[in-house]
N, C-alpha and C positions, 0 to 999 in steps of 0.2 A: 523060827518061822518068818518068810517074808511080809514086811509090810505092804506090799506095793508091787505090782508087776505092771512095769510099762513097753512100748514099743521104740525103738528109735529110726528115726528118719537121718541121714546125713546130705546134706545138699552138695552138688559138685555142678557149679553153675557155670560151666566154659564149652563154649562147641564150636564147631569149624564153622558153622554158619550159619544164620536164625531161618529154623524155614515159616513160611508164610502165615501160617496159622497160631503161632507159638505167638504166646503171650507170658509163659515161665520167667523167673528170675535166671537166665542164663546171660550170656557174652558171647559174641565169637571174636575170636583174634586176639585173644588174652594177652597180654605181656606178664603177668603174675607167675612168675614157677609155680608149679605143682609143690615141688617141695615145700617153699611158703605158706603158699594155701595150708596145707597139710598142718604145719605148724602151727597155725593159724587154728584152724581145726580144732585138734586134739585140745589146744589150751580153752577153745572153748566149750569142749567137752567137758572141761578139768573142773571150770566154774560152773557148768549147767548142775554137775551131779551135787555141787555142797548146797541146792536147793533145793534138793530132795532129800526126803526122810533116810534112814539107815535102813540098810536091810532091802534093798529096792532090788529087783531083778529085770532082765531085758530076755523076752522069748523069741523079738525079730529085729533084725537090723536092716533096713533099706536103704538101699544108696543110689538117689535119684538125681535128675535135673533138669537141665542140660543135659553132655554127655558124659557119664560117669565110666565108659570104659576107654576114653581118652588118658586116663587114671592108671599111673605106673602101678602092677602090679606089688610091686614092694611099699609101695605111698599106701595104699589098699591095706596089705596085712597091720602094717602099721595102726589104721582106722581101728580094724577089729580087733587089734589087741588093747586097745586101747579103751573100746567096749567093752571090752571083756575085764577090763581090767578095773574100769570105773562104776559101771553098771551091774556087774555080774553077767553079762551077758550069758547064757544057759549053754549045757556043751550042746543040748541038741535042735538050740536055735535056728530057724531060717534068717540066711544071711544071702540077700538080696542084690543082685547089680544091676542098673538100666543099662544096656546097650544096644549100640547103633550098629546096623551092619555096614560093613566099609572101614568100621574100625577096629574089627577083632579078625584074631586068625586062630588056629586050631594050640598054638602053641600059648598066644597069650592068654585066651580061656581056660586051658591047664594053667597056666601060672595062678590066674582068681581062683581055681580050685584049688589047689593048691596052699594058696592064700586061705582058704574057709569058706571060699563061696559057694553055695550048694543051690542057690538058685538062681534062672536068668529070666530077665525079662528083655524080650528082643524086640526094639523098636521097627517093626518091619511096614507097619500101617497100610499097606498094601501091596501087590504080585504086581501088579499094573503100572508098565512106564509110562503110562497115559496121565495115571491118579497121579505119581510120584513126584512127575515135571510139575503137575497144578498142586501140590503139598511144598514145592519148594524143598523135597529132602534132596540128602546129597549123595543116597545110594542107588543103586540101579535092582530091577527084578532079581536079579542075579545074583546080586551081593548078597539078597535077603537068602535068599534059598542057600546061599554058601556058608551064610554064617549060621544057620538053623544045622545044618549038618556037620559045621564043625564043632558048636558047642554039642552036637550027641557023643562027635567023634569022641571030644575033650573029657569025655563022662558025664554032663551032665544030664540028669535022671528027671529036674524039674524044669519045666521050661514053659515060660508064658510068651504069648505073641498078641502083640497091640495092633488093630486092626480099625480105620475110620471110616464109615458109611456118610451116604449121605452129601456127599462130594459135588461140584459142579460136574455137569454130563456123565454122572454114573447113573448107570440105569440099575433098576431091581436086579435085569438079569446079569449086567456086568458085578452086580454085588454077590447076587447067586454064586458065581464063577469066583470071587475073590475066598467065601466060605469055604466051596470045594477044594480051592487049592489048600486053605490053612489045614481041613478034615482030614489031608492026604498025609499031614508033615505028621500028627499024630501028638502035636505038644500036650503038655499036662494042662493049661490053659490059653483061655485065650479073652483079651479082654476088646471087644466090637462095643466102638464109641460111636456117636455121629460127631459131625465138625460141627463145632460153635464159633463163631465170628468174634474173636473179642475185641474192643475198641483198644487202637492204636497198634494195631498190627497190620502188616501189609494188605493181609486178606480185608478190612475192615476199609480200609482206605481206596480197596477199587471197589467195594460194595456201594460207598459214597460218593466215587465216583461215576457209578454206574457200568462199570467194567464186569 
């Protein structure tokens, strides 16, 4: 009988670029291999679990950040077996990836599946080039709506989409408009945040400034 059922979280703190709001522990413009990283990782997967009692089990595995599908698929399975292998990870655990559109395609989504991942969460935050240029991300309307379509093409079955209200010059109705779009895609969730200003982030810096 298990003692303990816990959750795992895995950080993958590297992105092509910090957009404005983000206050996360990520980087952009890493010089560190992934493989290292990786390395790095698992060995500290290896001492987290001699902390925990025996008999522990893992029902989800999330793999957040930054951007984790920057994240060679084969560095990936490595992760989960390594969950699986430390934790007991469950066969029929939710095994979690954040991504960005602009960095997946239909092919590399099958390889996470592939790999074990049976859910996504797509960083898409909003349909609006308007919103996007003032979020500082680095995809376009377009990207988002391509990469929503290609993780279905990919198989996947669970899909969350991250969505921010609340925006400089977003009005009610242009949020209206941003729902409908998401209503249309039909994901299994969808998680609608407001922005919060955190101190020492770009956004926070032209708030003080008056910008």
């Amino acid at each position: 009988m298990s003692l303990m059922q816990t959750a795992l979280y895995v950080h993958f703190p590297f992105c092509i670029r910090k957009c404005l709001y983000c206050d996360f522990n990520s980087r952009a413009g890493s010089d560190i291999p992934q493989t290292s990283y990786t390395d790095a990782l698992v060995r500290e997967m290896e001492l987290r679990r001699n902390l925990l009692p025996k008999g522990v089990t893992a029902s989800t595995l999330y793999l957040g950040g930054g951007t984790p599908s920057l994240l060679e698929p084969a560095l990936l399975e490595r992760i989960i077996d390594a969950a699986s292998r430390l934790f007991s990870l469950e066969p029929a655990a939710e095994i979690t990836i954040e991504a960005n559109p602009g960095t997946v395609n239909r092919e590399r989504l099958a390889a996470y599946r592939s790999a074990g991942v049976n859910r996504l969460s797509l960083g898409i935050q909003s349909f609006s080039e308007e919103m996007l240029t003032c979020l500082g991300r680095a995809h376009s309307a377009q990207e988002g709506m391509a990469a929503f379509a290609a993780a279905r093409d990919a198989g996947f079955t669970n899909i969350g989409i991250d969505l921010i209200h609340s925006l400089p010059g977003q009005t009610l109705e242009k949020w209206q408009g941003e729902l409908d779009r998401a209503v249309i895609l039909s994901p299994e969730h969808i998680s609608a945040y407001g922005l919060t200003i955190e101190e020492g982030t770009p956004f926070h810096a032209m708030e003080c400034s008056g910008n």
